[in-house]
C-alpha positions in Angstrom: 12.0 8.7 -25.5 11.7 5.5 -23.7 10.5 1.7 -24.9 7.5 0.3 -24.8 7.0 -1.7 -21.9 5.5 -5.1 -22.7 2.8 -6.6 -21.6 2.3 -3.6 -19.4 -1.6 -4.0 -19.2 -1.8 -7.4 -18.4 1.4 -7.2 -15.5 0.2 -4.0 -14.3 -3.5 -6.0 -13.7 -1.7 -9.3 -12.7 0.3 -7.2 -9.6 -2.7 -5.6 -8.9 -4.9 -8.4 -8.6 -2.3 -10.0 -6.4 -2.1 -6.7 -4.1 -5.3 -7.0 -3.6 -5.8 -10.5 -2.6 -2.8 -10.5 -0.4 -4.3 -7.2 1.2 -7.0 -9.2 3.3 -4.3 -11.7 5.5 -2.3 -8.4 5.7 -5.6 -7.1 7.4 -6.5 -10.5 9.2 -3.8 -11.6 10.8 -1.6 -9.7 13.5 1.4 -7.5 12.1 3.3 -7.9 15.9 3.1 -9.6 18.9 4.2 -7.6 22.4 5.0 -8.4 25.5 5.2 -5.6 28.6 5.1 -5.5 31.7 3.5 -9.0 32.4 0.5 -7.7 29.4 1.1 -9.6 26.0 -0.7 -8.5 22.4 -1.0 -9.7 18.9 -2.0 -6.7 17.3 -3.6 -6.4 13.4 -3.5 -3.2 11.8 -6.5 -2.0 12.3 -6.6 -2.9 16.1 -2.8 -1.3 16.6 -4.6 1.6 14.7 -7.3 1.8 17.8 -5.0 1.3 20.6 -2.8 4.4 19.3 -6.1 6.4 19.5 -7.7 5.1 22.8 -4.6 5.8 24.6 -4.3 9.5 23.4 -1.8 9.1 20.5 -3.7 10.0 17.9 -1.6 11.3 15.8 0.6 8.2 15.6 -2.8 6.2 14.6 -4.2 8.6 11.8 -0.4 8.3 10.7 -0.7 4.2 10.7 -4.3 4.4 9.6 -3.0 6.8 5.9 0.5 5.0 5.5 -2.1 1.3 6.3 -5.5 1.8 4.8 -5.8 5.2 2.9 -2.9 4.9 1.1 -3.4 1.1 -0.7 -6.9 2.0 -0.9 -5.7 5.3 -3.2 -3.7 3.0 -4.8 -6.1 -0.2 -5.6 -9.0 2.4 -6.8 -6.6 4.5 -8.6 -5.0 1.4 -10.6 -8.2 -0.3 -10.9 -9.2 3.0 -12.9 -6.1 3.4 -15.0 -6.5 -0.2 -16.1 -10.1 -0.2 -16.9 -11.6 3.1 -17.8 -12.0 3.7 -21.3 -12.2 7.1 -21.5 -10.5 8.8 -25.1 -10.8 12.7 -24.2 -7.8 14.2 -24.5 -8.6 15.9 -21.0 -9.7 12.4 -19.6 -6.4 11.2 -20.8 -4.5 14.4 -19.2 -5.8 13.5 -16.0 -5.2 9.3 -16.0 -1.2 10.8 -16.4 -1.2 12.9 -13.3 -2.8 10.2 -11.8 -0.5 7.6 -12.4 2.4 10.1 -11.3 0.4 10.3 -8.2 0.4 7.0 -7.4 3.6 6.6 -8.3 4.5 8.9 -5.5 2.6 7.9 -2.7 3.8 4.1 -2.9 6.5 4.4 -0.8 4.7 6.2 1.9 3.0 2.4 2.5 6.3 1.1 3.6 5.8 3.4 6.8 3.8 1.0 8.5 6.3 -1.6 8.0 9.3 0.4 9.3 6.8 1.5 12.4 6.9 -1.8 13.6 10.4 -2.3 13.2 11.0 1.2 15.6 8.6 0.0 18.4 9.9 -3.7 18.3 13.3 -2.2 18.4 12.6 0.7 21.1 10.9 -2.7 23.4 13.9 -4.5 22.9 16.7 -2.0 23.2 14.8 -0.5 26.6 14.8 -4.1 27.9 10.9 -3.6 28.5 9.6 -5.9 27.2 9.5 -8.5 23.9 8.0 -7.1 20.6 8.2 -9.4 17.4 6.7 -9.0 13.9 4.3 -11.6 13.0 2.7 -13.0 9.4 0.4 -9.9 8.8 3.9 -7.6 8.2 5.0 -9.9 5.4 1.6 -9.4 3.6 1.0 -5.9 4.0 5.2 -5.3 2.6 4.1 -7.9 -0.4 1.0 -5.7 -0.8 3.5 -2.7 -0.9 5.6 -3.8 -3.3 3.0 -5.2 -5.9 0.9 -2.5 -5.6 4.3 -0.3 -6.4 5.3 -2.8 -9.4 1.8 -2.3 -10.5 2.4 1.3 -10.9 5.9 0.6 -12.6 4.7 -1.4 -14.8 1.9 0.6 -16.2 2.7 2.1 -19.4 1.2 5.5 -19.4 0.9 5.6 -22.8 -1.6 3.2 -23.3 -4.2 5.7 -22.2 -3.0 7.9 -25.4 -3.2 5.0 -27.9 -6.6 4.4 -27.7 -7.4 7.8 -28.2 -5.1 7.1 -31.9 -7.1 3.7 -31.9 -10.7 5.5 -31.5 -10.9 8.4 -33.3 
């Protein structure tokens, strides 16, 4: 048996919120700037995203593209339900658990994009290529990480249960 966490409703919302607002700069502005072979790039997510996949690596962008946009989206829907679906079936209430154990899971697979630009701007830089740098964009998308991580942390699962007690 664990304690209650307080004020887990309202935190949980509060990181949430803060996820998402913080989600569109992480989106806007570029995540790294490169410099190769005389050609020099600021790149956003979505536009490192779709020069992976014109220039055959496909696999590397669908990879960016789940750790980068599926899997906060998951996560912002996902919360967004826990916190403010007021379903009381027992079945309903089933599910909201093995959702919230979802999410919990899949957070850390958001760091990924962080730690691929970290690898490429360290590959550039150890091959003497070129210059690769992170840029403002990477500190939003790891603060939109984390929240959306102490969102899930905070949640208290339980909460779901009580207002079945509450209801009926």
């Amino acid at each position: 048996m664990r304690v209650r966490k307080h004020n887990s409703h309202a935190r949980s919302t509060a990181y949430l919120i803060a996820a998402l607002a913080l989600y569109i700069p992480a989106n806007i502005y570029p995540v790294m700037y490169t410099k190769m072979l005389g050609d020099e790039a600021d790149s956003t997510i979505v536009g490192g995203i779709m020069e992976f996949w014109e220039s055959g690596s496909w696999d590397i962008a669908l990879l960016i593209f789940l750790a980068s946009v599926a899997v906060p989206c998951t996560k912002f829907i996902a919360m967004s339900f826990l916190l403010w679906n007021g379903s009381t079936t027992e079945h309903a209430m089933a599910g909201k658990t093995r959702l919230l154990k979802f999410v919990e899971g899949i957070g850390y697979w958001s760091m990924l994009d962080v730690l691929v630009v970290a690898i490429v701007a360290a590959l550039i830089q150890f091959n003497a290529l070129g210059v690769a740098e992170p840029r403002l964009g990477i500190v939003f998308f790891g603060a939109v990480v984390v929240l959306t991580m102490m969102s899930a942390l905070s949640f208290d699962g339980r909460l779901t249960w009580d207002r079945k007690v509450d209801h009926g």
